[in-house]
N, C-alpha and C positions, 0 to 999 in steps of 0.2 A: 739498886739498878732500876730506873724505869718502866713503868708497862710501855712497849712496844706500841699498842692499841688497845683501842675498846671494842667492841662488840657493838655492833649495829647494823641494820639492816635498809637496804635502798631498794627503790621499785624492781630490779632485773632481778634478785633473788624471785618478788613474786612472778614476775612474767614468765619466768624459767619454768617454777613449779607447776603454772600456769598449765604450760603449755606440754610439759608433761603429762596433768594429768587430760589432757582432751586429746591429744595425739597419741596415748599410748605409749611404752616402751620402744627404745631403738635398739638398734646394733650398732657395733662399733663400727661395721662399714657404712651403714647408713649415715650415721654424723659427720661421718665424713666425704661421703658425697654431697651431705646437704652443706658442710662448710668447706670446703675443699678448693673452688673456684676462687672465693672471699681469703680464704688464708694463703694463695699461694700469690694471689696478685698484694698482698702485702709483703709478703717475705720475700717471694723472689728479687724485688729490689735490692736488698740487703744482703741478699746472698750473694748474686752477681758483683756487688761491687767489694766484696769481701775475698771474691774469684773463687766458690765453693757451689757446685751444683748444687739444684733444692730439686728432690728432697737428696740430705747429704749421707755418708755412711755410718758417721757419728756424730753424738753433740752430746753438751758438757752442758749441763741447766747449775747456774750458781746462785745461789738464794744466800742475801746479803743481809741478815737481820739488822744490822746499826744503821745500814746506811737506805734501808728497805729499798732494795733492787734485786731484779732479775735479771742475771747477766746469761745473754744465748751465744753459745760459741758450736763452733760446725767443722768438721773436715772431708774431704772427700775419701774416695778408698785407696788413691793410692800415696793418700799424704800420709807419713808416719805419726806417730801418739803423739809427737812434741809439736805438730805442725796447725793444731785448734788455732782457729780465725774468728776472732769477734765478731759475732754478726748482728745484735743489736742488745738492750736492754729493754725491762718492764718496770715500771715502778711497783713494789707491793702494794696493795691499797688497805689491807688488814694483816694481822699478825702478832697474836696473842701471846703472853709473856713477857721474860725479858731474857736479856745475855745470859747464855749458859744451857747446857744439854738439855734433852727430857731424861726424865729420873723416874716417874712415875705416872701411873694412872690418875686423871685428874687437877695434872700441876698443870695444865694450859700451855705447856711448853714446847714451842715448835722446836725441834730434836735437830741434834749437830751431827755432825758427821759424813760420809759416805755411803751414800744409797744409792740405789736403783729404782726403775718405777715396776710395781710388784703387778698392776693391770690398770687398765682403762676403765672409765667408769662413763659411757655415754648418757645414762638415765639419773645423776646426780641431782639432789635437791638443789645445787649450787652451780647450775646449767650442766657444765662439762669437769671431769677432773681424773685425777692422775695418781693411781694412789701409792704412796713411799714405802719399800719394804724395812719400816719401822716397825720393832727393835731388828735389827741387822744381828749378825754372827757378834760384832763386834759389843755391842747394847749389851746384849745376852750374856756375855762372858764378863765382864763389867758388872753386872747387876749380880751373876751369881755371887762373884768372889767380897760383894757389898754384902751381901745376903738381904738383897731387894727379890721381891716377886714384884707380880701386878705393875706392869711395865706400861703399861695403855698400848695402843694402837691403832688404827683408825686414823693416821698424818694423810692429808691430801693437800694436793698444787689442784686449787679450782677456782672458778668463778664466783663473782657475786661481790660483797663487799663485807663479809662474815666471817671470822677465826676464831674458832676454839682449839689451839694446836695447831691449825693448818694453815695455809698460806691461800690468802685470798686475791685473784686476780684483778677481778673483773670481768667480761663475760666475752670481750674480744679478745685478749690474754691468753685467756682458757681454750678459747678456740682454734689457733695458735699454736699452742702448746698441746693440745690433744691431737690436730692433723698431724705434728710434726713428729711427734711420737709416733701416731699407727705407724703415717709411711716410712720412719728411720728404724722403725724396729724396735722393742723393750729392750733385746739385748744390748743394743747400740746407747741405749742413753745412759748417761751418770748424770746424779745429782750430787753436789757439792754442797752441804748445808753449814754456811759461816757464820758467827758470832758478828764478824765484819771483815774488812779486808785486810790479809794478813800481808798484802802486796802494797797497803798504803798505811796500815797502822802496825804499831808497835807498840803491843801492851797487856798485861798478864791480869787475867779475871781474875778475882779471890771473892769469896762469901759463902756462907754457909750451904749455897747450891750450886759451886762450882767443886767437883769430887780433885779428888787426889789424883786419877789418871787423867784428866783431862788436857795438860799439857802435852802430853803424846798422841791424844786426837788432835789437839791445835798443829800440832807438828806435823802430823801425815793431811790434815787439811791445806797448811801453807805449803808443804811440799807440792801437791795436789795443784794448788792457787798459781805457784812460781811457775809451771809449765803453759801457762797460760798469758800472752801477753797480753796487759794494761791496757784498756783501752783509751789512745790518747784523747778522746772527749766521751763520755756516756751520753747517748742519745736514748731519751725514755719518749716514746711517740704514742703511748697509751693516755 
């Protein structure tokens, strides 16, 4: 299987850090007043014409390893769970690894499954990010009955143009993606983390780092996927 990416670094990683260290630490409200006006005159287009208020009650963040995309879906409060509306995509610009779960500390392996976002990270080396409650219940139980320890941890959705394990945005992305978070809530968001799309491909991973249970993650992923409709064109505007 191929590496996904390489590792490298572009000027907004230093401007970030930059700017960190002369301004000081933020708060999570503060980042988002300071980006708040900028993210909402982007989005709010897409949401309106998706017919989903912004900010929305839920949203569905799907991080697409094969096809490196972020797919942002939304629903209002009084749409029920099967009624998510596509509201746009992100192209990944980094992401380290290739096909198939994280298994371990150190394997560079952006992690499959079902997550949530565990906290906000306003002060990241990597501008803005979001950080994956990697290993989940599921990881965990998985890894015991391996009898794996040393599971890593430390998966973030951030800015910059840098992946070790994590998914690299860019630094408007990230911005984006952190307002939309404060103001929808942690509780309210899921993350979908795919191999690729199980609504447009059909095909079973095998190799020495793809485990024995992972068919039944692919399964409750596509299940996951299937509630969700296709978007008849993906628009990447990053």
């Amino acid at each position: 299987m191929a590496l996904l990416t390489g590792i490298y670094f572009k000027w907004p990683y230093m401007v970030s850090t930059l700017d960190q260290t002369i301004n000081g630490p933020k708060t999570i409200s503060e980042r988002v007043a300071q980006y708040g006006d900028i993210v909402t005159a982007r989005l709010k287009p897409d949401f309106a014409k998706a017919g989903v208020n912004y900010p929305p009650a839920k949203i569905t963040l799907v991080i697409l390893k094969e096809e490196r995309l972020l797919e942002l879906y939304a629903k209002g409060p009084k749409q029920d769970e099967n009624s998510y509306r596509f509201i746009r995509s992100y192209p990944i610009l980094a992401a380290s690894g290739h096909l198939g779960p994280k298994l371990r500390e150190g394997d560079w392996q952006v992690p499959e499954g079902i997550y949530s976002v565990e906290s906000l990270n306003p002060n990241s080396r990597y501008h803005l990010a979001l950080h994956v409650n990697y290993p989940n219940d599921f990881d965990r139980a998985e890894a015991q009955a391996d009898g794996r320890t040393q599971l890593g941890g430390d998966i973030m959705i951030h800015g910059s143009y840098l992946s070790v394990g994590c998914v690299a945005m860019g630094d408007p992305a990230a911005e984006d993606l952190f307002v939309l978070t404060a103001k929808t809530g942690l509780p309210n968001v899921r993350l979908l983390f795919c191999p690729f799309d199980f609504r447009q491909t059909k095909k079973a991973l095998a190799g020495p780092d793809i485990p024995a249970w992972a068919p039944k993650l692919y399964s409750d992923l596509e299940q996951a996927l299937n509630a969700l409709s296709l978007p008849q064109q993906t628009e990447s505007t990053q």
